[in-house]
N, C-alpha and C positions, 0 to 999 in steps of 0.2 A: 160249548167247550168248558170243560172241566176249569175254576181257576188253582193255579198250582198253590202248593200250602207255601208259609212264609217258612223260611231258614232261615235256623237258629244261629245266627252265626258265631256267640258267645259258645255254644257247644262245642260247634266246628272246631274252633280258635283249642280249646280246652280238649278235646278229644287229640287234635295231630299236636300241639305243642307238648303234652304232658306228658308223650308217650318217651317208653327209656331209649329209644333209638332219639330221639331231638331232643332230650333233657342231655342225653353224654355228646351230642355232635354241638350245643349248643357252647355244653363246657370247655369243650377240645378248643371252638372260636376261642373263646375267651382267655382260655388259657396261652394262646397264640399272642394275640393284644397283649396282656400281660409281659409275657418274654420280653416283645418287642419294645416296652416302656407306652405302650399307647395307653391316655388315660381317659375315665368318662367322657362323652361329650365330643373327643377328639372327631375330628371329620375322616380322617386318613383310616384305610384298612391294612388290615396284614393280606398278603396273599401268600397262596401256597403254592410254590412254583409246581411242586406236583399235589393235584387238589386231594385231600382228605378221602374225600368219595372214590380216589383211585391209588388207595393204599398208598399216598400220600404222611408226612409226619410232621410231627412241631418243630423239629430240630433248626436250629438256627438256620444251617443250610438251605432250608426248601423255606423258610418262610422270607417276606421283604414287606417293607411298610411300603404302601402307595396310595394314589389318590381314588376317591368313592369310583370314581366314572372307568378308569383303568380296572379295575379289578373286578365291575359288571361288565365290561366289554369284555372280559376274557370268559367269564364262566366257567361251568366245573369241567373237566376235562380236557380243555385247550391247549 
């Protein structure tokens, strides 16, 4: 048996984050945080009552501060 090559994972990382589709969905989070007054460090997320990834907006309306664990249990399109 062949052994498999090692992954680069520094590449990996540098390949999907840099691309302009996760450099602008990266902004849009943050620009969210922002509105909402959340600052560095803060634990609490924004959620988007309708997520981003389903034409979704920042407007005050759809977004709400919550806690890390609430807002992984919902997921993107929930």
């Amino acid at each position: 048996m062949t052994p498999k090559p090692k992954r680069n994972y520094k590449k990996e990382y540098a390949d999907f984050h840099g691309t302009p589709a996760q450099i602008k969905a990266r902004a849009e989070r943050n620009a969210a945080r922002k509105k909402m007054g959340l600052k560095k460090g803060d634990p609490k997320e924004v959620d988007h009552k309708n997520p981003l990834s389903k034409g979704g907006s920042n407007s005050t309306r759809n977004l709400r501060v919550v806690a890390r664990s609430t807002n992984r249990k919902k997921g993107a399109g929930k």
